[in-house]
Structures are given as C-alpha cells and as structure tokens.
N, C-alpha and C positions, 0 to 999 in steps of 0.2 A: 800687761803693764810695760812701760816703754824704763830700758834699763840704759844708764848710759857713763861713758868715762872720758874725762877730757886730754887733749894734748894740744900744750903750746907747741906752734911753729915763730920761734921767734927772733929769727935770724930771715933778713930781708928773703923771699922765694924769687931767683932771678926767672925769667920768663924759659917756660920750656923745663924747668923743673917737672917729671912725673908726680902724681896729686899720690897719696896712699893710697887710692885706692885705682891707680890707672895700670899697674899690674896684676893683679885679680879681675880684673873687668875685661878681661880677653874676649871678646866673643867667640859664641860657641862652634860658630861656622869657623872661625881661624881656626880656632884650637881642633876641630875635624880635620881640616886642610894639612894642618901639620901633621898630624898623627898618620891619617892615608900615607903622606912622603915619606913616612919613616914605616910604614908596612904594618902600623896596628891595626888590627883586626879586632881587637877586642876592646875598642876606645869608649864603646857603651860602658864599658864597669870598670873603668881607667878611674883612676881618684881625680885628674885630670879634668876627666867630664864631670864628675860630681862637685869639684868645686866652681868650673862654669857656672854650672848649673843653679847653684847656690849665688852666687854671684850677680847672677840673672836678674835677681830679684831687686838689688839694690837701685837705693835710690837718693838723688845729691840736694843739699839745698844750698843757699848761700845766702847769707844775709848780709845784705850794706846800706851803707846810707853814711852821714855825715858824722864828724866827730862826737861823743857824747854825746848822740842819738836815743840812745835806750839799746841798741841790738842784744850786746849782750844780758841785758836785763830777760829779753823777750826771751834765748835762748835757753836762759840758766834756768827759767820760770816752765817753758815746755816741757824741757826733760826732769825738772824737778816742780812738780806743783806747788809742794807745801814749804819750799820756800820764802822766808819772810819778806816783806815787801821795806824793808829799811837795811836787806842786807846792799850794799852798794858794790858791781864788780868790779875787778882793776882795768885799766883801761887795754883795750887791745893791741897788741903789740903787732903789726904785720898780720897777719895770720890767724885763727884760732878754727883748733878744732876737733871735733865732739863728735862722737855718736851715737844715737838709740836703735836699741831693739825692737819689735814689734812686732807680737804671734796673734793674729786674730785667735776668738775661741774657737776649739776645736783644731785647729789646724796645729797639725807639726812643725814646721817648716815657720821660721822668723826672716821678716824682711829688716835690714839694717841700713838704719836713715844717716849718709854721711852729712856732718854737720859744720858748714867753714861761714865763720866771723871776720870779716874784712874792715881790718880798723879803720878809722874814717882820714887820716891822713891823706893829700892827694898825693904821695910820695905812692902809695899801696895799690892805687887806681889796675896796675898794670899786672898786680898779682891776681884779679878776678881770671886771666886764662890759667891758672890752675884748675880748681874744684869749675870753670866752664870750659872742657873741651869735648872734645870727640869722643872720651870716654866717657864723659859721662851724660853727653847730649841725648840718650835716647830716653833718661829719668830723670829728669832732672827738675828743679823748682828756684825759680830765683826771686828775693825777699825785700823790697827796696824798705827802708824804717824811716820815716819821718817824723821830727821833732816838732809837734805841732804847739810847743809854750813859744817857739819863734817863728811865727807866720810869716814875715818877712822874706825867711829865707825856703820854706816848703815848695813852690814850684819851680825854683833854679834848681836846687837839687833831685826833685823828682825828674825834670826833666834831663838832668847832666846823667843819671843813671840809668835813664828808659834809653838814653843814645848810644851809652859804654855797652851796657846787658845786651841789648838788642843788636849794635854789631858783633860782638864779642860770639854771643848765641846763634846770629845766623852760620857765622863763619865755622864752629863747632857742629852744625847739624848738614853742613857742605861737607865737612871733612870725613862724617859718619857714613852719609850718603853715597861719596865715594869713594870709602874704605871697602865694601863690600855688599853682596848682596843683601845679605842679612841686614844690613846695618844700612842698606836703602830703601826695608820696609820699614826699618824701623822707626823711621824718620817719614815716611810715610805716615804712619801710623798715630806718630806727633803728630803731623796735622793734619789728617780727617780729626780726631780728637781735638785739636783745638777750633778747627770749624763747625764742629755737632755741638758745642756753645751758646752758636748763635743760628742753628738750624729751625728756619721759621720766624726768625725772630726778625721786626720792621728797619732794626736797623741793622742788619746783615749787609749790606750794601755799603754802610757808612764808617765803619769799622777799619782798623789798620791793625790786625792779632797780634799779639807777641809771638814769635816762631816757639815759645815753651810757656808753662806754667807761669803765671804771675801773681805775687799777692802784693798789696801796699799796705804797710801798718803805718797807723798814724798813734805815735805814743804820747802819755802826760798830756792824755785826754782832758784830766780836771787842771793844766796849769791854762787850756785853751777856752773851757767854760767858766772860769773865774775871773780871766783877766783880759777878754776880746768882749767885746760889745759885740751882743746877740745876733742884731742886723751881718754886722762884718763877719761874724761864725757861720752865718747861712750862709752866706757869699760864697766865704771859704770853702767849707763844706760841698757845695755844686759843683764849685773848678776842680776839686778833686775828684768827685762822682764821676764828672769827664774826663779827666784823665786816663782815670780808673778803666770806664766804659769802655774807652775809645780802645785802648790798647789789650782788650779784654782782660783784665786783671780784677782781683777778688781786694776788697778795699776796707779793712776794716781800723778799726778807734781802739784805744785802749788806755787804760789807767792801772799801774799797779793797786792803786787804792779803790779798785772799781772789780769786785769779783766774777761777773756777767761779762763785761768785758774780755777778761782773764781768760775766761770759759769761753769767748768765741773764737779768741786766739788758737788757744789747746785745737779747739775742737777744726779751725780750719786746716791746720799742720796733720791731726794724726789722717782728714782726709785728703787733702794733699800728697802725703809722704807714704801713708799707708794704705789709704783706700777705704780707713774705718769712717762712716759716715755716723753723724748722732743721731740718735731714734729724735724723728721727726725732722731730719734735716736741721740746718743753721737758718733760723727766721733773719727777714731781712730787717734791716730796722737804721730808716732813712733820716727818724726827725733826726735835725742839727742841734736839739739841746740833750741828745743823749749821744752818745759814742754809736756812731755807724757803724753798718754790719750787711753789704751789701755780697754776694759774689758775682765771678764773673759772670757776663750775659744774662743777668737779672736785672740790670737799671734800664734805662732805655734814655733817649735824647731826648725823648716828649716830653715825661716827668722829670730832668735835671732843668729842663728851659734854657735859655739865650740871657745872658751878661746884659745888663740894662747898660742900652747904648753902646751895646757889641753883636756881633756874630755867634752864634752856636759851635765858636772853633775853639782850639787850643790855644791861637793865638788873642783871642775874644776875652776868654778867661785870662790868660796873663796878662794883659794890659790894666782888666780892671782889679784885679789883685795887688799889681806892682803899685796900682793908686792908691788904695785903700792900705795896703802893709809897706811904706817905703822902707829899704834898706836904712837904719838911723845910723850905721856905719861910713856910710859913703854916701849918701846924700844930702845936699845943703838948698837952698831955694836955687841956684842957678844951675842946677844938676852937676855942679864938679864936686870931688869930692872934698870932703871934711877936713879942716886944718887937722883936726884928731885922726883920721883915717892917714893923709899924708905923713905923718909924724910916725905912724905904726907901720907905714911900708917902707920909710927909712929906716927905723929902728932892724928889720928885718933884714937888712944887708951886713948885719953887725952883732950876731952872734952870742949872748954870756948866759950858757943856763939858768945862773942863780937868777940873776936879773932879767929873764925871759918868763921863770917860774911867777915872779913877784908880781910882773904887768901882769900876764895870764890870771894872777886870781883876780888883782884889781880890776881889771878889766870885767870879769866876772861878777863883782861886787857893784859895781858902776850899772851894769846891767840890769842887777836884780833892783836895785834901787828903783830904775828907772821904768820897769815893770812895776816895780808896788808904786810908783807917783800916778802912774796912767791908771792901776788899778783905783787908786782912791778918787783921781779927778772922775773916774766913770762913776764912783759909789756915791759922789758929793752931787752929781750930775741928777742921780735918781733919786735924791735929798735923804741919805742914809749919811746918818755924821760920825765920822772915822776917828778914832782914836780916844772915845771919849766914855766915858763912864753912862 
C-alpha cells in the first residue's frame, strides 16, 4: 500500500533552487569517484553506498496544467483512495509536494514516488526546472491535467505544456548525459524504452516521443458528457487521441463521481511510478461517451482518422476545435476581442484584492450560468422540457 505525507513549498522556488530530493539522488558512479579520491576501500558497505543505492530506486512525477484544473484533486485521490469525492483542496500555492511509498509483495526494499503540484498560475511556469532536472531525468514521469468542463481552452493549454515539459525535459536528459558515464546510460536507456512503445508498431515513423514518460488526464469527465453536444465530444475526444498518440503519451478521462475511472487513474500512476501493473493490464476503452482510457502506443492514426476538412495533423485538429469550442472570452464575430475581455485586461493593470476576489467569483458565476443556458438550449434542442414539473 502506497503511504504518504505532504509538504508545502510555498514560498516562490527561484530557478536553480535544489528539488528535496537533488541531494540524495547522487549517483552511484560520483559517489564511487569520490570515495576512490579519498582512498575508501571499503565504499561497498559505506552507509554512503547504501543510501545511493536506495536512492536508486526513486522516482519523480509532476503534475501541471491550468489553474483549478483538478491536479491536486487527482494527487490527493492517488495516495489516498478513500477519500471523499466533495472534499475540495486549497488551491496550490507555487509548489506542492508529497510522497508515496511503494513495496511490491515480497520484496523488501520500497521505491518512493516523489510528488510535485505546479500551481496553475503562469507566474510558476518557470518552477517546473525544479522536480525536472538532471536529477531527476533518469525516472522521472511528467502529468499534463486537463480541465475538460472547458473545451475551449484544452488544446492551448495542452499544447503550451507539451512545449514547456518537452524543452525543459530535453535539456535535463543533456545535462544527465553529460554528467557522467553512468548517467549517459542512463538516458540511453530512457530512450530504447520509450521507442520499444512503438516497436512494430505502423505508425513508428509518424510519431515525435516525449524524451520521458507522459500521461494526459482529462478531469470532470461528467461536466464534458452532460453539457457538450455528443457530436463535438467525439471530435474532441480524437484531437486529443492525437495528441496523445503523436507525442507517445498515456491519455486517460476521469470523474471524481465516476469510480472506473478513478480506478484507471490509480491504476496508471502505481504502473508508471512503480512498475506494479494490474492483473490483466489497463483495457483500453475509446468510445467518446464513456471516459477514455487509452495508453501510450496503443491508438494508432488509422483508428483516431483525419478532421473533416482537415489533415491527420496537429495543426488539422486545432483548427477544427478552435471552430467548434471558440474562446467566449475573447472572441466577438470580427475576431478582436470582447468589450468584456478588454475591460478585464484593463482592470489587470490595477491591482485591489478585495475587488479582484469579488470579479473572480463573478466571473465564475457568469460562467456557470452560461454553461447551464447552453446546457438547457441542447436539452430543449432534443425536446426534453427543463425546469418543469
């Protein structure tokens, strides 16, 4: 059973900060190298090597994505299952971070999952080189969260995070590479691993890999099959499969109010982070009216198809997304923005919590409104009569 305890970091982390866990994670070839210069001879049963060694074993995740996302929902719910699904967390402040335990049966020896929550502020973008460097590029798992009750906004932000991670992560797995021998298999070894993925597979060719682990969660599964019109949820649904695909990432749905779901979540983290896989594998499970559940180098380009009246590309799929979900924030028929959008990025040169708190819920309220108008025009649309006895 995965045991775990939390710590805020919540005090901004300036860039170059060491992560908790980038002192212990010495590899084991330095820590030799030093010992030889100091004339140990007995560095095999040094407590030294034995913490290495232990050390060895760890393994990083990171989870990000957009403000009031769901992250910490998904985090709090991994290392505690039976947590209730109407507990709400507080929101992430800079930093957050956790970790689990984890002893397969039989075995002695616990691998420990370090666990960092990247509040969704773009203020914080630049703390992801902490929990991704060089220490921790050789195990590492990175988590992008999508808020899928706002379609709208799911492929800017998947993609602003596939461009941050994936610089970020190459530049960490150069720095490992040429820290040391060791640390140039080991980064090796990241990727024969993430190309035996797609070993065999038709679209091996087609493919751009993440240089580490990827998964994408899409949360508040049931606020995207209740209130999107079915057609626009498949849609949706495929441009993420490509996504997914393309950049070999593991892509799964989820609803706190949805326990299968819950359970693919769990179940892809403890094999991700652990290596425990679930008797019979994670079935995959494509239909668009249930919560996805595909991993990496399991979909293929055949089965997701081409954007009607687009390309099989990335940029194929955004286009007809941006049409189908437009930002109701900043766009007006003439595509400049919103008298209401203008007015909120004025407001923002201008500073008063109290009366930043007050819009922020309004604004929030305005939303939900506007969600339940769209949801009733779809229910009046299927001659289902709302609000009525």
């Amino acid at each position: 059973q995965a045991a775990a305890e939390s710590k805020l970091i919540s005090d901004p982390c300036p860039i170059g900060r060491a992560s908790p866990r980038a002192a212990p994670a010495m590899s084991v070839a330095r820590a030799k190298k030093k010992a030889a210069a100091q004339g140990d001879e007995d560095f095999e049963s040094s407590i030294l090597f034995r913490l290495t060694q232990e050390f060895a074993n760890d393994v990083t995740v990171l989870f990000c994505g957009a403000k009031k996302s769901g992250k910490t929902s998904l985090v709090d719910r991994f290392i505690n299952p039976a947590k209730d699904e109407k507990d709400q967390p507080k929101p992430t402040v800079a930093l957050d971070y956790k970790f689990a335990r984890y002893a397969a049966e039989g075995s002695t020896s616990k691998i420990l999952a370090h666990i960092y929550d990247l509040g969704g502020d773009e203020s914080n973008d630049d703390l992801v080189a902490i929990p991704v460097s060089l220490a921790t590029a050789g195990n590492l798992v990175l988590a992008v969260v999508l808020d899928l009750s706002e379609p709208f906004a799911i492929l800017p932000t998947l993609e602003k995070w596939l461009k941050l991670l994936n610089a970020q992560a190459n530049k960490a797995m150069l720095g490992l590479a040429q820290d040391s021998e060791s640390g140039a298999k080991q980064v090796e070894t990241v990727r024969l691993a993430r190309q035996d993925l797609f070993s065999g597979h038709p679209d091996a060719g087609s493919v751009n890999l993440f240089p580490v682990q990827l998964v994408i969660f899409g949360v508040k599964w049931d606020l995207l099959a209740s209130e999107v019109d079915p057609e626009k949820r498949k849609i949706l649904c495929r441009a993420l499969r490509h996504f997914a695909h393309v950049n070999g990432a593991s892509l799964v749905f989820s609803s706190l109010k949805d326990k299968t779901s819950m359970n693919n979540v769990r179940g892809l983290l403890r094999q991700l982070l652990f290596g425990a896989s679930a008797k019979g594998g994670l079935p995959s499970q494509l239909d668009p009216s249930k919560p996805l559940c595909v991993l990496a180098g399991k979909d293929s380009l055949q089965e997701i198809g081409a954007p009607q009246g687009g390309s099989a590309t990335e940029k194929g799929w955004r286009d007809l997304t941006n049409d189908l979900f437009p930002d109701p924030n900043l766009r007006n028929k003439d595509g400049k923005k919103s008298e209401s959008a203008q007015v909120a990025d004025e407001l923002t040169k201008y500073p008063e919590s109290s009366i930043d708190g007050m819009v922020e819920q309004r604004l929030e309220e305005l939303n939900q409104y506007r969600k339940q108008v769209e949801r009733n025009q779809r229910l009046a649309s299927e001659g289902i009569v709302v609000g009525k006895d």
